[in-house]
Structure formats: C-alpha cells, structure tokens
VMD Tcl script that draws the C-alpha trace (Angstrom):
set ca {
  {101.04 38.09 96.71}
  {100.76 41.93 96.90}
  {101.34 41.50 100.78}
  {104.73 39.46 100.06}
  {105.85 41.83 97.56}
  {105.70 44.92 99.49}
  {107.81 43.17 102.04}
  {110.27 42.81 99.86}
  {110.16 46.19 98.37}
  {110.78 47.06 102.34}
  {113.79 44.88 102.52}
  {112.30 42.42 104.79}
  {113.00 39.03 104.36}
  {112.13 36.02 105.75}
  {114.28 34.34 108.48}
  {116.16 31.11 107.38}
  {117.15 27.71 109.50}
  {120.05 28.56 111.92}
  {122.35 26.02 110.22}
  {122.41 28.65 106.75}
  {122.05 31.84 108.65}
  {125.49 33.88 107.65}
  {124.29 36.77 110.57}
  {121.64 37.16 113.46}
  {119.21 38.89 110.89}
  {119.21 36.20 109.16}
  {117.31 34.21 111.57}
  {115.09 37.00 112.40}
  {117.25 39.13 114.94}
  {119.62 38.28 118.55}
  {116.13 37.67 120.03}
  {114.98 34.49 117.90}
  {118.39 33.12 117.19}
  {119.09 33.08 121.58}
  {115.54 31.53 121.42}
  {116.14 28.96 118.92}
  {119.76 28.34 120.40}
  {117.82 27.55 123.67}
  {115.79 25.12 122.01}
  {118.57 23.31 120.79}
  {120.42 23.27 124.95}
  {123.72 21.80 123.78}
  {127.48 23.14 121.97}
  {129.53 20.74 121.76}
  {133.19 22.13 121.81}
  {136.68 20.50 121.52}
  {140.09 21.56 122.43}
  {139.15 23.82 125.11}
  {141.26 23.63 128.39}
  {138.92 25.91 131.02}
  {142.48 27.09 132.14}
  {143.16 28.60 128.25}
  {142.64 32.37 127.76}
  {139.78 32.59 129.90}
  {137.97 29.82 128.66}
  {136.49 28.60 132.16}
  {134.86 31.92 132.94}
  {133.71 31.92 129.18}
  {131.98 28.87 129.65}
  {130.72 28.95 133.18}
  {129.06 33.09 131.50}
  {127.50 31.57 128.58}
  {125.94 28.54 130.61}
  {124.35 30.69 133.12}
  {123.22 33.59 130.85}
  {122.04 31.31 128.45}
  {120.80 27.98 130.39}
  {122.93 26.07 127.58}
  {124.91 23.25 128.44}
  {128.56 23.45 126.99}
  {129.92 20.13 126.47}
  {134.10 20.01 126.12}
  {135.46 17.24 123.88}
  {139.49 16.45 124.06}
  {140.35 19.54 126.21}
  {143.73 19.30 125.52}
  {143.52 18.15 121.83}
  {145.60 20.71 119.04}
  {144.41 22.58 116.33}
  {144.61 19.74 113.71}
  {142.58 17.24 115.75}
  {139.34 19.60 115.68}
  {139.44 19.44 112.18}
  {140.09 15.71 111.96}
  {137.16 15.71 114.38}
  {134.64 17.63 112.20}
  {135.88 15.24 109.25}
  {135.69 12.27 111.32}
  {131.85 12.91 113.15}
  {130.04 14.53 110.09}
  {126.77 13.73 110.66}
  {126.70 12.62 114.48}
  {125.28 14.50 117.47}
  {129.12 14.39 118.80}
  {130.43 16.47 115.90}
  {132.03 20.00 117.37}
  {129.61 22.67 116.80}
  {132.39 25.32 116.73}
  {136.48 25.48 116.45}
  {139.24 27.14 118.02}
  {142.22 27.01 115.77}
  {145.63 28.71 114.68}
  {145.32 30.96 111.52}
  {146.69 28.40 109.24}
  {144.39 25.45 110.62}
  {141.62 27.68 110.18}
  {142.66 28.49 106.77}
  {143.06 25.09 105.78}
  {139.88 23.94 107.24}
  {138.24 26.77 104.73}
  {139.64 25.97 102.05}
  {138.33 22.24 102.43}
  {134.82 23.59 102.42}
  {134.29 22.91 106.27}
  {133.33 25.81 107.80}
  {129.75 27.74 107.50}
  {129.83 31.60 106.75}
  {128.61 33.60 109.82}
  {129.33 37.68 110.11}
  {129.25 38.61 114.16}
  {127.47 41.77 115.12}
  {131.05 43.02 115.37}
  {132.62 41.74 112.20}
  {133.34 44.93 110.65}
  {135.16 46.11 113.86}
  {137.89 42.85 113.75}
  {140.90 44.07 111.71}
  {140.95 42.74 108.19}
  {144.16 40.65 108.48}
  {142.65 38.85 111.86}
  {139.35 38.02 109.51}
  {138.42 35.84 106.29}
  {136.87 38.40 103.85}
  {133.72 35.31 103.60}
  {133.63 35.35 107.64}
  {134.46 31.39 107.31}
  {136.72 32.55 110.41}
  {137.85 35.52 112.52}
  {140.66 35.71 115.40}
  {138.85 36.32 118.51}
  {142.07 36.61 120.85}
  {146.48 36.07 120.72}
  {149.20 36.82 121.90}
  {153.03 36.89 121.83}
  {155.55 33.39 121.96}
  {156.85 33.88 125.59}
  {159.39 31.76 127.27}
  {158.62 30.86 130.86}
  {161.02 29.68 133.61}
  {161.17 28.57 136.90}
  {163.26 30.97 138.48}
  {163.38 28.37 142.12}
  {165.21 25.83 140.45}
  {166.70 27.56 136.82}
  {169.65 30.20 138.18}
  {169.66 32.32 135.34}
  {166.09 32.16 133.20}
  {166.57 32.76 129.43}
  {165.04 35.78 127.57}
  {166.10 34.42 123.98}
  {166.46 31.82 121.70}
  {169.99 32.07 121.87}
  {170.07 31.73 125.69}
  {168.32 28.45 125.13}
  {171.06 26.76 123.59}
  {173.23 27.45 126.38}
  {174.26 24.23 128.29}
  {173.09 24.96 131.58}
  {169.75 24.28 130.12}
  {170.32 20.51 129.12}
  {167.18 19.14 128.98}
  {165.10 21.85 130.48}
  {163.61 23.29 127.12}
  {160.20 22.35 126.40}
  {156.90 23.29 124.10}
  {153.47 22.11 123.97}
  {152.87 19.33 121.35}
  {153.94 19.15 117.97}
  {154.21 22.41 115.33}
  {152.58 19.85 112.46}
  {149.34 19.99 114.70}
  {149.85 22.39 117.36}
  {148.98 25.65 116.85}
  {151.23 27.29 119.76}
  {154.28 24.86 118.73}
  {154.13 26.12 115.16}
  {154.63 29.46 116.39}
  {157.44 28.63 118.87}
  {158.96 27.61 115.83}
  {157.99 30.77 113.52}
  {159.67 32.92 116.31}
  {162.65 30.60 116.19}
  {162.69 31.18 112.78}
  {162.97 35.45 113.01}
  {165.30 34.78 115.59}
  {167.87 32.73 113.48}
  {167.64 34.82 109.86}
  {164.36 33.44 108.90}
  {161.67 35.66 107.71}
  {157.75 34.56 107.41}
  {158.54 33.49 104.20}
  {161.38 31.34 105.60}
  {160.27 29.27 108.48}
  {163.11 26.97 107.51}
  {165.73 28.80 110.37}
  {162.83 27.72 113.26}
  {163.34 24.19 112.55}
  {166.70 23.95 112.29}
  {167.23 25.94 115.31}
  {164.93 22.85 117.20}
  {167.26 20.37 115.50}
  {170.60 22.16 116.98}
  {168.44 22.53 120.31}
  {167.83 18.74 120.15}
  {171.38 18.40 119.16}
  {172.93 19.76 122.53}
  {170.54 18.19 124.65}
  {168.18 20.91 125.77}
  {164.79 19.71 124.30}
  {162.58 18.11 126.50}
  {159.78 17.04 124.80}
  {157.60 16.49 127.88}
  {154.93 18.77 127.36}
  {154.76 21.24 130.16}
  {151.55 21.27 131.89}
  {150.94 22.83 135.20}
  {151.52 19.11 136.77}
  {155.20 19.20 135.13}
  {156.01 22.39 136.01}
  {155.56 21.67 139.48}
  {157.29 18.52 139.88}
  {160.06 20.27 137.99}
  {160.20 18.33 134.96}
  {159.57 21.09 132.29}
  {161.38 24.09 134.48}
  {161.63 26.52 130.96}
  {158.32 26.72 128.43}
  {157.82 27.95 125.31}
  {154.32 29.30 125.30}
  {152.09 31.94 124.34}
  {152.55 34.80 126.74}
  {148.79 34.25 128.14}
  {149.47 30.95 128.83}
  {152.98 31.30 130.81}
  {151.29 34.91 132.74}
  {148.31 32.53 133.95}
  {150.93 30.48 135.20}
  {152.08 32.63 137.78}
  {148.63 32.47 139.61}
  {147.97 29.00 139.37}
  {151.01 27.58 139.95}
  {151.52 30.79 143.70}
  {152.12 27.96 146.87}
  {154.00 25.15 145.20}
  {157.36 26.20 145.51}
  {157.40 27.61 141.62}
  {158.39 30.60 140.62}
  {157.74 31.64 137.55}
  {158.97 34.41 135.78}
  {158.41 35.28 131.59}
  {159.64 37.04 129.50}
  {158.99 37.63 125.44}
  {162.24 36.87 124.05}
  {163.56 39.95 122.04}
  {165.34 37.70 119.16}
  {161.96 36.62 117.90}
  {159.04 38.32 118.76}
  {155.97 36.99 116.90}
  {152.45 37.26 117.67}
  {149.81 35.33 116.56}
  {146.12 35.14 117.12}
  {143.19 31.99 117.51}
  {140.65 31.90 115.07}
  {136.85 31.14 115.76}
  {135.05 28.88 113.18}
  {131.20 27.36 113.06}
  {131.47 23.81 111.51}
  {129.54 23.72 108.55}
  {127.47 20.64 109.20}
  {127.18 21.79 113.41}
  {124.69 19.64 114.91}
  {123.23 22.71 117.01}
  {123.98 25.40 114.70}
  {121.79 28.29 116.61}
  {123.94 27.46 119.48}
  {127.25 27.79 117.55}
  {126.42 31.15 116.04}
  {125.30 32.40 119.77}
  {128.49 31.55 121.10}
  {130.42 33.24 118.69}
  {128.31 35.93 119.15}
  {129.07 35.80 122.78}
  {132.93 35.83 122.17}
  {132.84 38.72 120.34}
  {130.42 40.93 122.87}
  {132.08 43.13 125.00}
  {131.75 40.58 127.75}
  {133.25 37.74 126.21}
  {136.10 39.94 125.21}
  {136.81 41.46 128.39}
  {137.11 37.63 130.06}
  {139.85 37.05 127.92}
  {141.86 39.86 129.44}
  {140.98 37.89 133.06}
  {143.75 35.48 131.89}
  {146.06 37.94 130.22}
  {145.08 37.30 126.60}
  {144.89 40.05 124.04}
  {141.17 40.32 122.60}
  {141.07 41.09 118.72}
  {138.94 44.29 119.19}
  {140.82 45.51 121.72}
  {141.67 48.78 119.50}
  {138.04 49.25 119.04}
  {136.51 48.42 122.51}
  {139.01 51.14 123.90}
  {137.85 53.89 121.18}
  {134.08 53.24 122.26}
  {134.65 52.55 125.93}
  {133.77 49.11 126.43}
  {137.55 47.89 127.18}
  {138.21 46.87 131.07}
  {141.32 49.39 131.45}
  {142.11 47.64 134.70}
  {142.74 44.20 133.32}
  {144.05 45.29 130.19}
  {147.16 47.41 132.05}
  {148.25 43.89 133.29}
  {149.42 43.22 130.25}
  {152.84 42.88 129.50}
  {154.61 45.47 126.88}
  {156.18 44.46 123.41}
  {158.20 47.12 121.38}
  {156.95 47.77 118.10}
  {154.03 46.84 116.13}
  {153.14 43.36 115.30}
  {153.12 41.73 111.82}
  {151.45 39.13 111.18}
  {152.36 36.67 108.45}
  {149.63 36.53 105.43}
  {147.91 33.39 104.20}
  {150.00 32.55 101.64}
  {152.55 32.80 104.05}
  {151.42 30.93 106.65}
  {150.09 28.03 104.27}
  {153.64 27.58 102.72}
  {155.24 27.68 106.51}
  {152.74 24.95 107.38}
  {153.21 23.07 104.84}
  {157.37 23.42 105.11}
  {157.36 22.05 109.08}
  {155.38 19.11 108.04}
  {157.92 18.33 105.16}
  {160.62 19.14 107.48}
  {160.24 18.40 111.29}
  {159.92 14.55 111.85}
  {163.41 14.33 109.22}
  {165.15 17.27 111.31}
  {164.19 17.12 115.06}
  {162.11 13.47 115.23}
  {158.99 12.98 116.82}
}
mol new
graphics top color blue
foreach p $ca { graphics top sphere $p radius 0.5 }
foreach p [lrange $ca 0 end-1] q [lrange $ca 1 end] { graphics top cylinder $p $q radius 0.2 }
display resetview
C-alpha cells in the first residue's frame, strides 16, 4: 500500500485498456500503445478512396511501418454512411475503427454519444475552431470548393457560380453525391450560398442557386469520377480543390485537360474531421492511426496530393513542413472563415429540409 501510494504522490498512474485511453499516456506511453496496436493487426476504415488527399500513401506508410493490415470498407461511401455504419455494426468485428467526416457529420456523430475521447500528441497545436474542446474530433486536413473543367472539350471553363448558369454549360455541371450526406456536396452548396447573398447563417441562397442550375439544364447529376471525366460525361466538377489538382496527374494521357480554378464568388473552405468510434473493435489500432495522421509524416503526405494539413501553421514555425510540396499549392486571397457549430448544424439541418423539395434527388 505504501508502494502504491507513493506512485501516486509521483503522478504515476496505471495504464488503462486502449478502448478508454483519451491519450498515449494513458496506455503507458507511444511505445506500449504501437505494441498493443500490433497485437490487435487490423483497422478497419470506411469511406476512404486511396486516390483522396493522400490516402493511398497514408495507408501503404502505416502498413509497412507498423505491420498492420488496413482494411477499407465502402471506399467511396459519404460522410453520413460512416456513421450509419458505426450505428449499424456496434458490436461486430466489421464495425469502422475510425471516421473521416465533414465538420457537421462529425459534430452530429458527437453529439449522439458515438465517438471515444482521444487527445493526439499534437492536439494542442490544431487550431481551436478545427478541434472539439473534448477531442471527440479534430480536422486533420481541407481545402477550398474548386470548380474543375475540361478545357479539351469545354471552350471557355467557368471560374464562378455565375458562369455556371451560362447556357453553354447545359448539362455539363456536376458534384459528388448528395449535400444531405456528402460532405464535399454540402459545401459546394455553402459556397453557392456566399456566392448568391447567403451568409453561413443562410445556406438557403446555395440551394436555390442548384434549383435555378437544375432549372436551365446545367446539372448533371452523374457523379464525376475519374472514369466520367474521361469519357467526357462530367466535363465541369465541383470539388474540393485537392481533389480537382490530383486530377490533373491522374487523368495526363487521356486526352483531358484539366484546368481549376477556386471560384472568386464563393470561396469557402472547409476541413475533414478525424474521429475514433467509441465502441472500435481494435481500439489501440485506431488511436495509432490517428496518431499517425497527425505526425509530421502523415501530414506532409497529405500535401503529396495537394491537400492543406491542419497544422500546417505550426509544422512551418518548427520546421517540420515539406516547403517543396506545400508551394504547389494554389493561392486564395484572404483569410478563411470557417462557419461555427451552431452554424453548421442549422445549415445541415436546412439542406435536408430543403433539397429533395427544391432540386430532387
């Protein structure tokens, strides 16, 4: 008993399961929760196209520093199907360990009590509107809603929303999914929504400007995969900027070309959260990949395919930033705002009233 208690007195304590450990101390240090994430040799993930903001390279770095096998359910699922995932698998060795969502999925998936607390080793240097103050979830990387074109078959790509309406571009517009479920969709229409007198505490403009875009014949609700694009059925793309840039590469020898550009009538950024399912079925594994995300390494990766990492600002102040990769980037005027939760909550909740009634499914 006197043994225990001077422990304590030292502020030692002693390490808990993975699946309630809110940091790497908790589980007795990086060293034993890499060990115990070994010993579980599975994360099961969901949503993750390899070809999204570096996610390929992500994966292929953890598996081979790590020997753990990453396992990729619905790679092109939305935000709102992880959480009706984690809902739906509760229990089962096929529940997602970990989530990559939009802010207000993320949000939403906090508030109903699904997510487990976990504080990075760099949680104090992520911004404190890209975080939740319980470190339920944290943005990990973003960017800016960018419309891409095929400059080989469109004459005169669009740098607006206004240029969008234009007829030339009758049934050439298109977006990824739906904004009720899709995180990049909701923010095509949040940047259709500055562009058209809306505010983020008006998303209302956004979905009326996809109901006049319907209207006229330019919406082309083919979602506009690589495939698409190349056969020339989704020539223009609403997308984050990341997305449309990586593009350029993958899509050099088919005949494409692709230009982007981030239209100036509605710039809005917007950044992916990370999240550790509360009831993860390897839940040393899910805190070591988030750990990995966040390490200078995982952040840099993210530049590979254009996307902003969260603690860019910091890695550049202590030196850790790849200068090369992040010049590539393309430049935005201003600074960006980012809509709060409240905010985004009351948006979400709007374009789910609002979208089947004004543009249809």
């Amino acid at each position: 008993m006197l043994g225990l208690g001077a422990c304590q007195e030292e502020g030692t304590k002693r390490p808990v399961a993975p699946s309630r450990a809110e940091s790497a101390a908790d589980v007795g240090g990086s060293a034993a929760l890499v060990k115990a994430a070994k010993r579980e040799g599975r994360l099961n993930t969901i949503a993750l196209p390899r070809q999204w903001a570096g996610y390929g390279r992500l994966i292929d770095g953890f598996e081979k520093k790590y020997g753990i096998k990453v396992v990729i359910d619905n790679p092109s699922g939305h935000s709102q199907q992880e959480i009706e995932a984690v809902k739906r698998y509760r229990g089962q060795e096929r529940a997602p360990d970990v989530l990559d969502v939009a802010d207000p999925f993320a949000q939403s998936a906090a508030r109903q009590n699904l997510l487990a607390p976990y504080r990075v080793a760099q949680f104090d240097q992520i911004p404190p509107e890209q975080k939740d103050a319980e470190a339920r979830w944290y943005n990990n990387y973003g960017g800016y809603v960018s419309i891409g074109c095929d400059a080989a078959r469109v004459k005169t790509c669009p740098d607006s929303f206004a240029n969008l309406l234009r007829p030339e571009y009758k049934g050439l517009v298109s977006m990824y999914g739906q904004p009720t479920d899709a995180g990049s969709a909701f923010a095509a229409v949040y940047a259709a929504a500055l562009a058209n007198g809306g505010s983020f505490d008006n998303i209302q403009p956004g979905i009326d400007f996809f109901a006049r875009l319907d209207k006229v014949g330019n919406y082309n609700r083919a979602d506009p995969d690589p495939a698409s694009i190349a056969k020339g059925k989704t020539p223009i793309s609403i997308e984050w900027d990341y997305l449309n840039l990586a593009l350029i590469d993958e899509l050099r020898g088919t005949g494409v070309d692709w230009k982007v550009s981030i239209p100036f009538d509605g710039s809005f950024s917007q950044y992916y959260a990370q999240a550790i399912n509360k009831d993860a079925p390897h839940p040393a594994a899910a805190r070591l990949w988030e750990e990995y995300l966040f390490s200078p390494e995982g952040q840099n990766l993210r530049l590979v395919d254009y996307a902003r990492p969260v603690l860019m600002a910091a890695m550049a102040k202590n030196g850790t930033l790849d200068k090369d990769l992040a010049a590539r980037l393309p430049t935005v005027e201003g600074t960006p705002q980012f809509p709060n939760e409240a905010q985004l909550t009351k948006a979400l909740r709007t374009v789910r009233e609002n979208w089947a009634k004004a543009v249809g499914d």
